[in-house]
N, C-alpha and C positions, 0 to 999 in steps of 0.2 A: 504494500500500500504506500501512497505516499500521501504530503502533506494536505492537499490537493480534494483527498479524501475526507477532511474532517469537516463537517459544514461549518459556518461563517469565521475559517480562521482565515487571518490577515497575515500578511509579509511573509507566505509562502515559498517567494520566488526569491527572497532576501540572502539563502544560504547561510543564516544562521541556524544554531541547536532551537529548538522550541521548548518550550515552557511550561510545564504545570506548575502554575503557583496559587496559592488561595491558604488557610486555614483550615487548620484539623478540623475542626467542626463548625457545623454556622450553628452561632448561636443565639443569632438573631439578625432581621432583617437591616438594619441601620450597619450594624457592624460586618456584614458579608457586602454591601453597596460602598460602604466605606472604604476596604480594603479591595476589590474588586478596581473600584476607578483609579484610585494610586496605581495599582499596578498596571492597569491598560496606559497609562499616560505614559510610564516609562518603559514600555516596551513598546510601543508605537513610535516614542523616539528614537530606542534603538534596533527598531522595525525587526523586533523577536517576535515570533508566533505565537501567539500566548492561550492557553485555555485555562479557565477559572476550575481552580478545586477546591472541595466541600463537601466532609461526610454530611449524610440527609441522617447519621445514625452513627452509632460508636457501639460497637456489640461487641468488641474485644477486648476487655478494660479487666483490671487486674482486682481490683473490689468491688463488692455490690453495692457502694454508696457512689462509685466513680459516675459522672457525666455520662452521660449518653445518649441526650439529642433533646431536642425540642417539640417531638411529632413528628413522625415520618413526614407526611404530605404535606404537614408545614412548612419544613425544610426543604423538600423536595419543590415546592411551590417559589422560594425562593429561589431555589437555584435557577428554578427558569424566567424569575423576574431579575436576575444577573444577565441571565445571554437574553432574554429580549429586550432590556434597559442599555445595554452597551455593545448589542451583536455580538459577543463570544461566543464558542463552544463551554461545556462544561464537562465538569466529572466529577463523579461521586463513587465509592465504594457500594459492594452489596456483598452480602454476608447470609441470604438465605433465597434458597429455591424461587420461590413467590416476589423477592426483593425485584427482580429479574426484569421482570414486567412491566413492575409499576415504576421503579428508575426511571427506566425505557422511556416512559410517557414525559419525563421530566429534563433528561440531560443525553447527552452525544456520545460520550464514552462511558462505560461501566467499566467499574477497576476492580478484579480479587483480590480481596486481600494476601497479601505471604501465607500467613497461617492454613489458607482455603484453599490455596491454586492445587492440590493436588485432590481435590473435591471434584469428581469428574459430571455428578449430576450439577454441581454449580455451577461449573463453567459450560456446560452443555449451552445449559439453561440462559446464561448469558451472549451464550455467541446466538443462539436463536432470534433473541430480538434484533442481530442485524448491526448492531451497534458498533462500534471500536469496541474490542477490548481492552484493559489494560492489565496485564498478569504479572502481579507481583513475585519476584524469588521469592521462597522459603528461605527464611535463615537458615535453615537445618537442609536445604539444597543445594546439589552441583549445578555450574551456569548449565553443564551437559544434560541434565536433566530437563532443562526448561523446553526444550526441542518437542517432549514429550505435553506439556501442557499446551504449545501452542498446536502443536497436531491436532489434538480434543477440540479447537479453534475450526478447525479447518474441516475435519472430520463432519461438524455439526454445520457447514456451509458456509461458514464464514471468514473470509481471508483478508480481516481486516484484528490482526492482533499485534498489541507490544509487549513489551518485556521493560521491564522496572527492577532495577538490582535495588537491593536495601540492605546492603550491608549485610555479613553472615556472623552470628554467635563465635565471638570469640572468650571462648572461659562460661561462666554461668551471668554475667553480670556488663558485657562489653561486648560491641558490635568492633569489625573492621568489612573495609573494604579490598574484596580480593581485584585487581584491575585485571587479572589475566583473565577474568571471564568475562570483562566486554566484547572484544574480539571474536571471541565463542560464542557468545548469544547473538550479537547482531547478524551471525550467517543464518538466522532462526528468524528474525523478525528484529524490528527499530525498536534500539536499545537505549532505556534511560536511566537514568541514575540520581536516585532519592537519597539525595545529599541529606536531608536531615532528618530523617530516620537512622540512616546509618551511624547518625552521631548517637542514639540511644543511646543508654545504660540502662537495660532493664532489670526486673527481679530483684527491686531493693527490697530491703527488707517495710520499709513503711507500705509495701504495695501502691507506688507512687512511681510510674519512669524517669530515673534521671535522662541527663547531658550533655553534651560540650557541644556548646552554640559557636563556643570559638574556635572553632575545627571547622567550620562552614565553607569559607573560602580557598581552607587549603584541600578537601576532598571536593572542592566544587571544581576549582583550577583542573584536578587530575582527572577529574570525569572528563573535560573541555579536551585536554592535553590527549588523550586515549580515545578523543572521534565519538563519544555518546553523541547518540540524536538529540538527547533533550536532557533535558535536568528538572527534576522534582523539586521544590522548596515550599514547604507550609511558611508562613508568616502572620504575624498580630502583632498589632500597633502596640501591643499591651501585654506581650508574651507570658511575666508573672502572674499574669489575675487569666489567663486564658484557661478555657476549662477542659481541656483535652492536649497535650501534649509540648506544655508552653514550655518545655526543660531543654527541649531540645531544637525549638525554632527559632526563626530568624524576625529580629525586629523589624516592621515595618520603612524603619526608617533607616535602614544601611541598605533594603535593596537595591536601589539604583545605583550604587558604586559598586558593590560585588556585582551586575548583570554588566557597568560598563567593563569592569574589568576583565570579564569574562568573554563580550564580545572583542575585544583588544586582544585575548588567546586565540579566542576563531579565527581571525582574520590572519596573524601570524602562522598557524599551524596549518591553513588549508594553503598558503605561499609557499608552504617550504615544497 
């Protein structure tokens, strides 16, 4: 597939990485509008492709007190008052059989989560609607294995899937990034790389994911530097009070200097 394929994405023909950026979860409509148009302004400057992300749901949380959405169709409602208020694509996670569907009604790509992608009735069910997929690695995954998830993609009629590395469990408690498996997935399908997932610290003991926010740019750089198609980055203007995953995001207000400096690597690395 290429870029071409995603409805209302812009600067397609630009030759830059493209983009998913947005917040771990919307958790309200003001604050998904908010950070939504920040980021369209600076990637229309630096004419990056950009699609807006936002879980409609957070079903993988480590306690039963953790955050976990505002309403499905609520959220979901919003997301499409994101791409019809400023013409984006979107994307959102799903996490159950039936999620599938009603996504579908709402946003452009459906993303599995890591934890899921080897859920073969889940992704069935997702490539049916037709949609982009987005297939997250399993931390507990070889890049070589992901061949087989996007098969399940294709198998089901749909040849329209990516692949999203997020860092693999190193130890019980820390994420790295292996680089030698970009190379190896993108012969599978366009490969991107979720720079701040991979900064994780999961499994603390308070049942709370840590981070290293300050790792961002230097795993963003090497995703750039190794040819990913795109780059992952959750962001909130407000990352400590955010209620899903603020340990390891990026503040709103450093992304325009990490994406110029990142298009300053693309442009370098596709001259040489």
């Amino acid at each position: 597939m290429t870029l071409q394929d995603i409805p209302k994405i812009k600067h397609s023909t630009s030759n830059n990485f493209f983009l998913l950026c947005g917040p771990c979860a919307i958790e309200g409509e003001d604050m998904a509008l908010r950070i939504a148009e920040k980021v369209i302004g600076i990637t229309n400057k630096l004419e990056i492709p950009f699609i807006f992300k936002g879980s409609f749901k957070k079903a993988n949380r480590s306690r039963v007190d953790s955050f976990t959405g505002i309403g499905d169709e609520k959220a979901l409602k919003i997301l499409k008052k994101v791409s019809d208020t400023f013409d984006v694509p979107t994307v959102t996670d799903i996490h159950e059989i039936s999620d599938a569907a009603l996504a579908a009604e709402y946003v452009d790509v459906l993303q599995i989560p890591a934890f899921l992608v080897r859920q073969t009735d889940l992704v069935v069910a997702a490539a049916k609607t037709g949609k982009i997929i987005n297939l997250k690695k399993g931390q507990f995954m070889s890049p070589e294995a992901m061949k087989h998830a996007v098969q399940k993609v294709k198998d089901a009629g749909n040849n329209k899937a990516w692949i999203t590395d997020r860092g693999t469990m190193f130890g019980y408690q820390d994420m790295i990034v292996d680089f030698r498996g970009i190379p190896t997935m993108r012969q599978y399908a366009p490969t991107i790389l979720d720079v701040t997932h991979s900064l994780q610290q999961p499994n603390q003991s308070i049942g709370v994911t840590g981070g290293r926010p300050d790792m961002i740019e230097t795993i963003a750089r090497a995703g750039i530097v190794n040819n990913v198609d795109g780059l992952f980055i959750e962001t909130h203007f407000d990352p400590a009070n955010a209620k899903s995953d603020g340990a390891n995001m990026l503040h709103l207000d450093n992304l325009e200097k990490l994406l110029t400096n990142l298009v300053a690597i693309r442009k370098t690395i596709i001259a040489l």
